[in-house]
C-alpha positions as a Markdown table, in Angstrom:
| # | Residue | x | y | z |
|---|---|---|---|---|
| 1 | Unk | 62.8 | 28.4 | 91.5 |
| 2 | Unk | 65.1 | 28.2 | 94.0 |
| 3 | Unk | 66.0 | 31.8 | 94.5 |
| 4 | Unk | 65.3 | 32.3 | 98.1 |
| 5 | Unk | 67.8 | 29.8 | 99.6 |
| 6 | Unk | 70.4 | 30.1 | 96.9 |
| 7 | Unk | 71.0 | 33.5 | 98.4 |
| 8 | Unk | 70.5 | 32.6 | 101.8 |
| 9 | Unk | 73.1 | 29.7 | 100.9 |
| 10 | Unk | 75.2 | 32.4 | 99.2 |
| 11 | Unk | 75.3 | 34.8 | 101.9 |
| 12 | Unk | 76.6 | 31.9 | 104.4 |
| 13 | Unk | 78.7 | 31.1 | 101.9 |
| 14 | Unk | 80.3 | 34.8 | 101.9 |
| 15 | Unk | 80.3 | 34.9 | 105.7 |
| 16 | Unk | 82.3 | 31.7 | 105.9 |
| 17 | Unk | 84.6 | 32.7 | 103.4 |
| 18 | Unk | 85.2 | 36.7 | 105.1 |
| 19 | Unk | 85.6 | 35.0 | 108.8 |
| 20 | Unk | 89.4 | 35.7 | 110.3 |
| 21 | Unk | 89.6 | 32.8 | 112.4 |
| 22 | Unk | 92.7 | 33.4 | 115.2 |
| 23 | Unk | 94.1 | 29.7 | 113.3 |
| 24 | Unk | 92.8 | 27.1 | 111.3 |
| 25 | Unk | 90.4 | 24.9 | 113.0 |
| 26 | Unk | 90.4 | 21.2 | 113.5 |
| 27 | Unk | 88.0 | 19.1 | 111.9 |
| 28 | Unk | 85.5 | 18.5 | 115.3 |
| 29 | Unk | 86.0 | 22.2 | 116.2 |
| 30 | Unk | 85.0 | 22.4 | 112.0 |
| 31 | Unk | 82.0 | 20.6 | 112.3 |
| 32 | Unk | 81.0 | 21.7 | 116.1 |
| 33 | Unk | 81.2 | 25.2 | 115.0 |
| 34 | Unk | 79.0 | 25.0 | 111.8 |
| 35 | Unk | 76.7 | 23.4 | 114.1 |
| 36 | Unk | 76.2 | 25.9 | 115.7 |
| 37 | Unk | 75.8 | 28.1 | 112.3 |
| 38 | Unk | 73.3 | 25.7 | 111.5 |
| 39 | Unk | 71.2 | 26.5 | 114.2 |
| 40 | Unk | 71.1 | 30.3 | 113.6 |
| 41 | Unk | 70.5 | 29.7 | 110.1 |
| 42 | Unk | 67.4 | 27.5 | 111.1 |
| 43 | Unk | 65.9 | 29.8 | 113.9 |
| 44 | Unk | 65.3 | 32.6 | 111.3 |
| 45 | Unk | 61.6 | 33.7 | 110.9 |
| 46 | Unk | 60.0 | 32.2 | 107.6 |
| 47 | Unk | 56.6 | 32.8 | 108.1 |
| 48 | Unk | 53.8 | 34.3 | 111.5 |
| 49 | Unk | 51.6 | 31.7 | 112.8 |
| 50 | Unk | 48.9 | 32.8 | 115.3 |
| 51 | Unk | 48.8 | 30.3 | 118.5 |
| 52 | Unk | 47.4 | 33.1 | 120.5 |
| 53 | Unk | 47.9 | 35.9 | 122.1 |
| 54 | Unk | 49.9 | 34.7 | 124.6 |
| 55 | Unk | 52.2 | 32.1 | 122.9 |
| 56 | Unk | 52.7 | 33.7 | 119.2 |
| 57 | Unk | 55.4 | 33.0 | 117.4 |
| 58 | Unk | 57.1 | 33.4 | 114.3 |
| 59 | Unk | 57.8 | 29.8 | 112.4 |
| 60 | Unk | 61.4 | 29.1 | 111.4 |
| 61 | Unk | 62.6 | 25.7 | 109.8 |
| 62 | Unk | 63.5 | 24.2 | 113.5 |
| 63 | Unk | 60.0 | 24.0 | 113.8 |
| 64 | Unk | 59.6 | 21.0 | 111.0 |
| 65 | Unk | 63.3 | 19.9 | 112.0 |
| 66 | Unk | 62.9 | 20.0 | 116.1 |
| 67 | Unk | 59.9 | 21.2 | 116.6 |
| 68 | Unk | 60.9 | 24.3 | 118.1 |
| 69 | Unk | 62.4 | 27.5 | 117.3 |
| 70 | Unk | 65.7 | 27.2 | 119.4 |
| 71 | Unk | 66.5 | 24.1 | 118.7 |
| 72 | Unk | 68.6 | 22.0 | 120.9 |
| 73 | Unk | 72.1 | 20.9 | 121.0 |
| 74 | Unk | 73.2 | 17.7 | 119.6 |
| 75 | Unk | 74.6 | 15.0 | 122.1 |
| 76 | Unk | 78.0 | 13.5 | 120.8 |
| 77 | Unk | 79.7 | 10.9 | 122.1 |
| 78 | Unk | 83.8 | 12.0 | 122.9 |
| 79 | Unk | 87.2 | 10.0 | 123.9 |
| 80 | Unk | 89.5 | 12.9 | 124.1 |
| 81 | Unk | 90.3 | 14.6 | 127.7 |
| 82 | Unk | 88.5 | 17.0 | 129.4 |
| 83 | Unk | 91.1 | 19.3 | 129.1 |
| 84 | Unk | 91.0 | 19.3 | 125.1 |
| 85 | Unk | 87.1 | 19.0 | 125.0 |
| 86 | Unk | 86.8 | 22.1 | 126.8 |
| 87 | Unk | 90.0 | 23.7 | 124.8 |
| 88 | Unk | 87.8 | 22.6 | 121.6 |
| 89 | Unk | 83.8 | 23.7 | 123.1 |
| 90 | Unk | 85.4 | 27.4 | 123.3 |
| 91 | Unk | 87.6 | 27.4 | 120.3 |
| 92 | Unk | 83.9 | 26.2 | 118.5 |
| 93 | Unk | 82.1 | 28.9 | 120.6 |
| 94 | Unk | 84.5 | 31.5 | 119.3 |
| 95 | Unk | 84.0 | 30.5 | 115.9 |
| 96 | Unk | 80.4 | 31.1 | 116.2 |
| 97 | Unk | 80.3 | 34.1 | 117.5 |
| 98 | Unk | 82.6 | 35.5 | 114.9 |
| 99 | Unk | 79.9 | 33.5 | 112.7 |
| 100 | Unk | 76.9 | 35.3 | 114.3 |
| 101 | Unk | 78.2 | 39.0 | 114.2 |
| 102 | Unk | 78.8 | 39.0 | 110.9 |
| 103 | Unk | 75.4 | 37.2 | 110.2 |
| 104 | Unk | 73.5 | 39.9 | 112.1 |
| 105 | Unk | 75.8 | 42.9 | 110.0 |
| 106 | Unk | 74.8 | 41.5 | 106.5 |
| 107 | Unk | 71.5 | 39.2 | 106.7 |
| 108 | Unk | 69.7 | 41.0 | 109.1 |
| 109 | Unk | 69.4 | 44.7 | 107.1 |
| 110 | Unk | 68.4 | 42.5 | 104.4 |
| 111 | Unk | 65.3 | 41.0 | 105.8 |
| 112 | Unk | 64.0 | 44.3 | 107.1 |
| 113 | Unk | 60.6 | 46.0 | 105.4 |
| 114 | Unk | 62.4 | 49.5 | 106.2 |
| 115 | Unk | 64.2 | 51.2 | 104.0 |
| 116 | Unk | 66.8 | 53.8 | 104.1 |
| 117 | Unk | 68.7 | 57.3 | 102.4 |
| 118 | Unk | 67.1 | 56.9 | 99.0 |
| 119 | Unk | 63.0 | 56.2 | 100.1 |
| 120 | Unk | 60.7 | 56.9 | 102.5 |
| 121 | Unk | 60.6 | 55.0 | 105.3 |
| 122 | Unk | 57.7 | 52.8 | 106.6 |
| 123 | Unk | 56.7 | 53.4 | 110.1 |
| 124 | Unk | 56.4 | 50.1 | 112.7 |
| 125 | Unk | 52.8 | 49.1 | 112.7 |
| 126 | Unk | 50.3 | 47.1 | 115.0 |
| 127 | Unk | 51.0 | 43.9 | 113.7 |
| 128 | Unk | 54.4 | 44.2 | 112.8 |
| 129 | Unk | 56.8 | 40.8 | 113.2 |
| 130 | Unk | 59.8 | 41.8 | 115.0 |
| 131 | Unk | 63.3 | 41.1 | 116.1 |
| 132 | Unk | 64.6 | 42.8 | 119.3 |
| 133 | Unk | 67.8 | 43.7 | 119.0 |
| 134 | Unk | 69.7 | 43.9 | 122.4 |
| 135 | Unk | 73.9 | 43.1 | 121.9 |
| 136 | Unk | 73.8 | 42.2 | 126.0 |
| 137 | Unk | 72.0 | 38.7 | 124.8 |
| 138 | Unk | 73.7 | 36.0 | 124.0 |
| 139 | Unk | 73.9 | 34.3 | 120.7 |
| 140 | Unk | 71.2 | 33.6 | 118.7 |
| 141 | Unk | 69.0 | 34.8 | 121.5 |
| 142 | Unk | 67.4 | 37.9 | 120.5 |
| 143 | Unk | 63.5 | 37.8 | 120.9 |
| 144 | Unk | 61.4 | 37.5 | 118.0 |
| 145 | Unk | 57.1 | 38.6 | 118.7 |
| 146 | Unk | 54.6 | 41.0 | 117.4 |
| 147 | Unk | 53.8 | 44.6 | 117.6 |
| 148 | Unk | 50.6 | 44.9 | 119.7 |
| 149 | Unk | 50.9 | 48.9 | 120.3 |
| 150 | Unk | 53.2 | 51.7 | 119.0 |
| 151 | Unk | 53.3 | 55.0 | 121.0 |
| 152 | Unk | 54.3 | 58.9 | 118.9 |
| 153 | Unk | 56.5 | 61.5 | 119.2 |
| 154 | Unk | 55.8 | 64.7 | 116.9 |
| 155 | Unk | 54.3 | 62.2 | 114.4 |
| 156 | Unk | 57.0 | 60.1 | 114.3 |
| 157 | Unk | 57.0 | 56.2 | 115.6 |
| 158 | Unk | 59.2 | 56.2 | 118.6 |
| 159 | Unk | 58.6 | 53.6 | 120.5 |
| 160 | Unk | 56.6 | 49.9 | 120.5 |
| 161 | Unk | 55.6 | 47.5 | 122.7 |
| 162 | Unk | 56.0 | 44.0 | 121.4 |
| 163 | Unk | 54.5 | 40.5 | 122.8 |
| 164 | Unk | 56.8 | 37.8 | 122.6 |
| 165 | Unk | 55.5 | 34.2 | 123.3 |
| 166 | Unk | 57.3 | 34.4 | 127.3 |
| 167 | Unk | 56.8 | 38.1 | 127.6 |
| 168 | Unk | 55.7 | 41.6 | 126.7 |
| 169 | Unk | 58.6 | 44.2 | 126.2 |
| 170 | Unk | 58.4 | 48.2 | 125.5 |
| 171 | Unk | 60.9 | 49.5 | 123.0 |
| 172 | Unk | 61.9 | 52.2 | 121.0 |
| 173 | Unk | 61.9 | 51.8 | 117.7 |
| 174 | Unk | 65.5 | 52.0 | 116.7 |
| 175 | Unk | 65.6 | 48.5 | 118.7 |
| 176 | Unk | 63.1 | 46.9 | 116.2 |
| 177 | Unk | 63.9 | 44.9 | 113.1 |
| 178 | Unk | 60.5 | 44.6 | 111.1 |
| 179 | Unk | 60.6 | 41.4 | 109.6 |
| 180 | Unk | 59.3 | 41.0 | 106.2 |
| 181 | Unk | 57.2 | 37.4 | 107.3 |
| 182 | Unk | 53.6 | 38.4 | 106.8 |
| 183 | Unk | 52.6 | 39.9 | 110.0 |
| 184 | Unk | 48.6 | 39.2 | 111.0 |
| 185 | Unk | 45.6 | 40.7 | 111.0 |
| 186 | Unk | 44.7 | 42.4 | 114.5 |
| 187 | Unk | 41.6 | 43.4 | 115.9 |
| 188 | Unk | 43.4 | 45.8 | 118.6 |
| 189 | Unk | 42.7 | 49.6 | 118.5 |
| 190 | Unk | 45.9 | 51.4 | 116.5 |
| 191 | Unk | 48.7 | 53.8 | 118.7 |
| 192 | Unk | 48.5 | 57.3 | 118.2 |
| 193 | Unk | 49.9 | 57.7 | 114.9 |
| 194 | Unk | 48.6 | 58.0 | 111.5 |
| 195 | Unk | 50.3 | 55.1 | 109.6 |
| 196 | Unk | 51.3 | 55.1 | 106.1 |
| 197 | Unk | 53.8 | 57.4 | 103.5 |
| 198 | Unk | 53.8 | 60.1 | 105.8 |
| 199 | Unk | 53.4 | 60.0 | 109.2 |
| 200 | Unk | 51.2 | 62.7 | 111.0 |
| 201 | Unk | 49.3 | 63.1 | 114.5 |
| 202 | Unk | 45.9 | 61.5 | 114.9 |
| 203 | Unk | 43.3 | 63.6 | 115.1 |
């Protein structure tokens, strides 16, 4: 009981503890920062619920907190001067993007159905829930959707187009993080590839 978030708690924890922040933070740049770590934390994928086709997306815990996936900033009241608000918004944005590297280095890997070196690795499927990965986004941004066609190269998965809930995006493979969430049935027609322990050509 309890397993699941104590290691998600753990592994925030360990982030926390590992960040070299350029000086000790003050206790509103403290608590705007871990605000913002809170809302990472809370956007990640839990579970695949099918709206439809066009607006699928993966359920995360700002659903039941906000009622969406993104979340939205919290509106606090200030009596300090411009100048040291803004001074303290980038100080707390820096913070978070230290938070957010690190997060996407050690909690990402672990979430994802493929596996590496020591087993075989399982191809991207029609179906598939799936992070894009693109470092040009900002924070906490990356699209999440689901695998609605994969295309083959020499019988190996190369590339995959994926529907998010605002858009449709092609690809390859190396840019996918299959998430481990339960993806859902589909009635579309599989890519090109024969899916499974080994990957071949379709006849």
């Amino acid at each position: 009981m309890g397993g699941s978030w104590e290691r998600l708690v753990q592994s925030v924890k360990k982030i926390l503890g590992n960040m070299q922040l350029p000086r000790t933070p003050t206790d509103e740049v403290l608590r705007n920062s871990l605000l913002e770590v809170e809302n990472i934390i809370n956007s990640r994928p839990l579970t695949y619920i099918p709206i439809d086709d066009a607006e699928n997306e993966a359920l995360t815990p700002n659903h039941f907190l906000l009622g969406s996936s993104g979340g939205s900033k919290p509106l606090v009241a200030y009596d300090s001067s411009p100048a040291t608000l803004v001074n303290n918004w980038r100080t707390s944005q820096i913070y978070a993007n230290i938070f957010w590297r690190r997060w996407l280095r050690e909690y990402l890997p672990s979430i994802s159905r493929r596996t590496k070196w020591h087993y075989p690795t399982k191809p991207i499927e029609v179906g598939d829930v799936v992070v894009i990965t693109d470092p040009d986004l900002p924070r906490n941004l990356w699209p999440k959707g689901r695998v609605v066609d994969v295309r083959c190269k020499n019988g190996q998965v190369r590339s995959a187009t994926v529907r998010t809930s605002t858009n449709i995006y092609n690809r390859p493979a190396v840019k996918l993080a299959v998430l481990d969430v339960g993806a859902i049935n589909t009635t579309q027609e599989p890519g090109p590839c024969v899916l499974g322990g080994t990957v071949t050509q379709a006849a």
